[in-house]
C-alpha distance (Angstrom), angle and dihedral (degrees) to the residues before:
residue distance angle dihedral
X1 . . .
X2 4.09 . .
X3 3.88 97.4 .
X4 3.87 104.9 102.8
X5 4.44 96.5 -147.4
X6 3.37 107.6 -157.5
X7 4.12 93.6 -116.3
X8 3.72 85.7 67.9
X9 4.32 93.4 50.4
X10 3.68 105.7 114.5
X11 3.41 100.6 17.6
X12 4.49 129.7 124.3
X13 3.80 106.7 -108.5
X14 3.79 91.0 -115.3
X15 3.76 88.3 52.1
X16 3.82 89.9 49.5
X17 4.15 95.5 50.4
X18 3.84 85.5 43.3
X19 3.80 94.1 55.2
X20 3.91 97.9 44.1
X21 3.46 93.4 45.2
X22 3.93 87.0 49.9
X23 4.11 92.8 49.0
X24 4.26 85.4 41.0
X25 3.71 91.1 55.8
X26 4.05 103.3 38.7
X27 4.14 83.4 43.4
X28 3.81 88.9 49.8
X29 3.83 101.7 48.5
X30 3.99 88.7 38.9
X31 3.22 97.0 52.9
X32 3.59 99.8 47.9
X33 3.70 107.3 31.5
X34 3.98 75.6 63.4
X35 4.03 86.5 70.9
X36 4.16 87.2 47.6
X37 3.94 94.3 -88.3
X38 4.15 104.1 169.3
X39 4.30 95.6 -148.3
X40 3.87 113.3 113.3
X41 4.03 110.2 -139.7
X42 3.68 83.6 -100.2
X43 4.04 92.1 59.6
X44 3.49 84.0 50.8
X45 3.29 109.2 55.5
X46 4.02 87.7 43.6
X47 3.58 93.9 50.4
X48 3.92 86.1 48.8
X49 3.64 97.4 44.5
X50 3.72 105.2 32.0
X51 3.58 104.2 31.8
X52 3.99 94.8 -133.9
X53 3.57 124.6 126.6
X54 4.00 119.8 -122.7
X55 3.82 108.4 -109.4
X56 4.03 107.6 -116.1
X57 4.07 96.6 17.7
X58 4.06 114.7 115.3
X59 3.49 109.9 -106.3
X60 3.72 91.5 -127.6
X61 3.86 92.6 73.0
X62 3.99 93.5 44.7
X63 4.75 85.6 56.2
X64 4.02 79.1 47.4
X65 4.24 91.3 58.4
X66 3.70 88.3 40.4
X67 3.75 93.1 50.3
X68 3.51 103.4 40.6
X69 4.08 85.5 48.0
X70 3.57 84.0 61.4
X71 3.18 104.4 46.4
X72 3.76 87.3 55.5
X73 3.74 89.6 61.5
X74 3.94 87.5 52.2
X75 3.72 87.0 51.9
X76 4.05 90.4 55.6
X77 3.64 91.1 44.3
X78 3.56 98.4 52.7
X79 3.96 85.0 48.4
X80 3.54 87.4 56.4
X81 3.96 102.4 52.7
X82 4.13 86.9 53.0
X83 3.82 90.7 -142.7
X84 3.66 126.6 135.9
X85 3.95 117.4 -102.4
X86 3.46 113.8 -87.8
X87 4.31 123.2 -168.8
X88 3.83 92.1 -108.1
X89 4.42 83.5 62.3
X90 3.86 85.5 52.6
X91 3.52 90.3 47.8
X92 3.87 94.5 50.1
X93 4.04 95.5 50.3
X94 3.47 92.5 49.3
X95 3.94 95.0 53.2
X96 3.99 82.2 50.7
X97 3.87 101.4 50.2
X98 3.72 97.2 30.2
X99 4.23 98.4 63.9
X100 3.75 100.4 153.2
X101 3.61 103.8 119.8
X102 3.97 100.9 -136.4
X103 3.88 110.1 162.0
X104 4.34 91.7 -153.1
X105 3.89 125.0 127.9
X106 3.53 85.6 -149.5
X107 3.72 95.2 60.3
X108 3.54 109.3 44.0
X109 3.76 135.1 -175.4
X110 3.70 124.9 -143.6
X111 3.83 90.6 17.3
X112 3.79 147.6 71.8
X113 3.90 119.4 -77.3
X114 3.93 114.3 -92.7
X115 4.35 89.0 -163.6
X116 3.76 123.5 60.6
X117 3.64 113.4 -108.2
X118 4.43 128.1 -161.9
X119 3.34 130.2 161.4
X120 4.47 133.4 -156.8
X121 3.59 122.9 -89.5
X122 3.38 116.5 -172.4
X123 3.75 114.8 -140.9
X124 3.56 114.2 -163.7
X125 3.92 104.5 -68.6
X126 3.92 86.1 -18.3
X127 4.07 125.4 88.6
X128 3.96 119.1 -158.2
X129 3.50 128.4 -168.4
X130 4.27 100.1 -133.8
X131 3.28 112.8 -166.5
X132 3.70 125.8 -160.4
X133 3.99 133.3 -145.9
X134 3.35 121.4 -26.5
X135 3.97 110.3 -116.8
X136 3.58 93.9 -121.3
X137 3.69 97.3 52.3
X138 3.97 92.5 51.2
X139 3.56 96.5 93.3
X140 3.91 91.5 62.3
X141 3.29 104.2 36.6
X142 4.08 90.8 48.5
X143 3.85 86.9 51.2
X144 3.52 89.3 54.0
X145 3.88 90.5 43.4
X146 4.02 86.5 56.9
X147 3.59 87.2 52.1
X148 3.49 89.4 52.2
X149 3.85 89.7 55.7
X150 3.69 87.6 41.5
X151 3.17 97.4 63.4
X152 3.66 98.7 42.2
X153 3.96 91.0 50.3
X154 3.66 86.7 68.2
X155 3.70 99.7 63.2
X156 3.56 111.3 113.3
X157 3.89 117.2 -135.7
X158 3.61 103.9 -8.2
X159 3.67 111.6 -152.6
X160 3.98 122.7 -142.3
X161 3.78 103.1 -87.2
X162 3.86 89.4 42.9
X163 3.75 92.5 54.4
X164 4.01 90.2 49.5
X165 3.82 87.5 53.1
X166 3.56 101.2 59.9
X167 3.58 97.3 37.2
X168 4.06 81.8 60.5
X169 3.64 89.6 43.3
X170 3.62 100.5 43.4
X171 3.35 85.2 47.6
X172 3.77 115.7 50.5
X173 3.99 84.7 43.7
X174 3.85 93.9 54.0
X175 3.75 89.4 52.0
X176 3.87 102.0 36.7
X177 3.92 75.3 60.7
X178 3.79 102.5 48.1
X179 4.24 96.9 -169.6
X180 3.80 87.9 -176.5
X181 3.54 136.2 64.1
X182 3.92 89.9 -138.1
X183 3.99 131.7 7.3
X184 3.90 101.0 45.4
X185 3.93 98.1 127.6
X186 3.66 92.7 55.1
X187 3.67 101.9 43.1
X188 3.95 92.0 48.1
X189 3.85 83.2 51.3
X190 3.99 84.3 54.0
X191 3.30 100.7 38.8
X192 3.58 100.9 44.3
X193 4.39 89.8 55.3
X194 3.57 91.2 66.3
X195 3.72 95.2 88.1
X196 3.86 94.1 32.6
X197 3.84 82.0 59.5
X198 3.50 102.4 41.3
X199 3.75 87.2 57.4
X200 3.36 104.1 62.0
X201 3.51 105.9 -88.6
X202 4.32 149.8 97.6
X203 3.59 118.9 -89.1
X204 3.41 124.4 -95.8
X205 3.75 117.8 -109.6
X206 3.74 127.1 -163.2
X207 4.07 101.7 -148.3
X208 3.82 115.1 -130.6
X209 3.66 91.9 -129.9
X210 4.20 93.4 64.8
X211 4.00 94.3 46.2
X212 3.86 81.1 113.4
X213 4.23 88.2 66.3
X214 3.86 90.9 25.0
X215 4.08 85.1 70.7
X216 3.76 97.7 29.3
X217 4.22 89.7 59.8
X218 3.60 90.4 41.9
X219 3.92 101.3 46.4
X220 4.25 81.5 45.6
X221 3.22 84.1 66.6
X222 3.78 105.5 33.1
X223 3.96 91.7 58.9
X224 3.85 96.1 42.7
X225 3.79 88.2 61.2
X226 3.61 105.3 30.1
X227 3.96 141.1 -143.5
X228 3.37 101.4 -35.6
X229 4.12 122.3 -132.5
X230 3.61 129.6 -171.4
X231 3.82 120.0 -76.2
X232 4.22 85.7 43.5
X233 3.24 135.0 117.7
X234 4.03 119.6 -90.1
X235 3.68 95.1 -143.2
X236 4.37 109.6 17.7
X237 3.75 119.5 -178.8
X238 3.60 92.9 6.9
X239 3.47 101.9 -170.3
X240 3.46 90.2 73.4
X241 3.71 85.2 79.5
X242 4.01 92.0 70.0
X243 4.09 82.4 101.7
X244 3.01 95.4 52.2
X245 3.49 103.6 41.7
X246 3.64 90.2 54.2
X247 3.35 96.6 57.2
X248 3.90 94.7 48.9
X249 3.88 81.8 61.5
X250 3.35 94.7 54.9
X251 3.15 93.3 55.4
X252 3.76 99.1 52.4
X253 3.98 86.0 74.0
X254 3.76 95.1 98.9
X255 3.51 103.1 48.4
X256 3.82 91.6 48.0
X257 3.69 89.0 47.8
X258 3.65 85.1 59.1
X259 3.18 102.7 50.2
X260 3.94 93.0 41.7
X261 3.81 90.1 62.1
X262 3.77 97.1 52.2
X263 3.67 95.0 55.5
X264 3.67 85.2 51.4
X265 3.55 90.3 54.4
X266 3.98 92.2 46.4
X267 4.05 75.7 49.6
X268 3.94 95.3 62.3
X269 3.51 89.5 42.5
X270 3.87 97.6 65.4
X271 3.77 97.2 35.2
């Protein structure tokens, strides 16, 4: 990685490698035992360090830790050119996160879905079929998604609280979408970093043990605004996010933790 993020200013080069490889692995393992991957954080950060395979683990979930390592590096990279996100950059994190070789037009990799796609949220007593984006109005609604990001990427300085905003926004409107036909929680939880990064700070990892409340905040939301259809807005009744946005903060805890104890230990090496 060339971009120089400001969490890493100040620190020893071994102290730097040590920390991203720390915030690579937890992000890694979070964000894909959160689709049902099997690794431990351990696994992971073997597989991603030594190479090796763990004896007795599908293979499927080892290309998953390779790919989603990968598409972390994309993520940096596209920090580092300072452009604003284009389709083709969408395109290229989805081939790296979505590794399961399926040979099916109707399940593409490295571009929008072609079938419509929903899931079940269970309301209380009360289960509803929500269905996301139709296909054919992906193309607009990702444009205006991008200009979303756009227009975020040209804040100058972000502070904490505005960082934690658009991740949540960023977010919940990426997924409310759903442009893929697989992959969609781990590209918004890409995707929505870049600004969190670019501001100064850690990214912001949703741990595997809350997925529970990590889809309870998000379908909250989901059904209070509806599927969403071209000619709407991205983000309606915002405030409606509060949940959700809290929770995302919560969940930032680790990764400032981590960060907090290796500038303590760059500390004790000057005293």
């Amino acid at each position: 990685m060339m971009v120089m993020l400001e969490f890493l200013k100040d620190l020893d080069q071994d102290l730097r490698d040590a920390l991203l490889a720390q915030l690579r692995n937890l992000w890694t393992h979070s964000s894909t035992a959160l689709e049902g991957n099997t690794l431990t954080l351990g696994e992971t950060a073997f597989v991603l360090e030594e190479g090796l395979t763990i004896s007795g683990k599908p293979l499927k979930d080892h290309i998953e830790i390779t790919g989603h390592a990968r598409a972390i590096d994309l993520v940096y990279r596209l920090i580092e050119k300072g452009v604003d996100l284009m389709e083709h950059d969408l395109f290229a994190l989805h081939q790296a996160v979505q590794t399961e070789q399926i040979v099916d037009v109707y399940k593409p990799v490295g571009a929008w879905k072609v079938e419509p796609n929903s899931t079940v949220i269970v309301d209380g007593n009360k289960q509803i079929i929500f269905e996301y984006a139709s296909p054919r109005d992906v193309p607009t609604l990702m444009k205006a998604w991008l200009d979303l990001f756009a227009g975020i990427n040209k804040e100058i300085a972000l502070d904490k609280e505005n960082a934690l905003s658009f991740y949540a926004e960023l977010h919940a409107a990426f997924v409310r979408i759903h442009p893929f036909w697989d992959g969609n929680g781990r590209m918004a939880r890409l995707l929505a970093n870049i600004p969190v990064l670019k501001a100064g700070f850690p990214p912001i990892i949703i741990p595997k043990e809350r997925r529970r409340e990590y889809i309870q905040t998000l379908s909250k939301y989901h059904l209070a605004v509806g599927t969403i259809m071209v000619g709407d807005d991205l983000l309606p009744t915002i405030d409606k996010l509060d949940d959700f946005k809290r929770f995302c903060q919560e969940s930032w805890f680790e990764s400032l933790e981590l960060v907090d104890e290796v500038h303590k230990k760059q500390q004790t090496r000057e005293q």
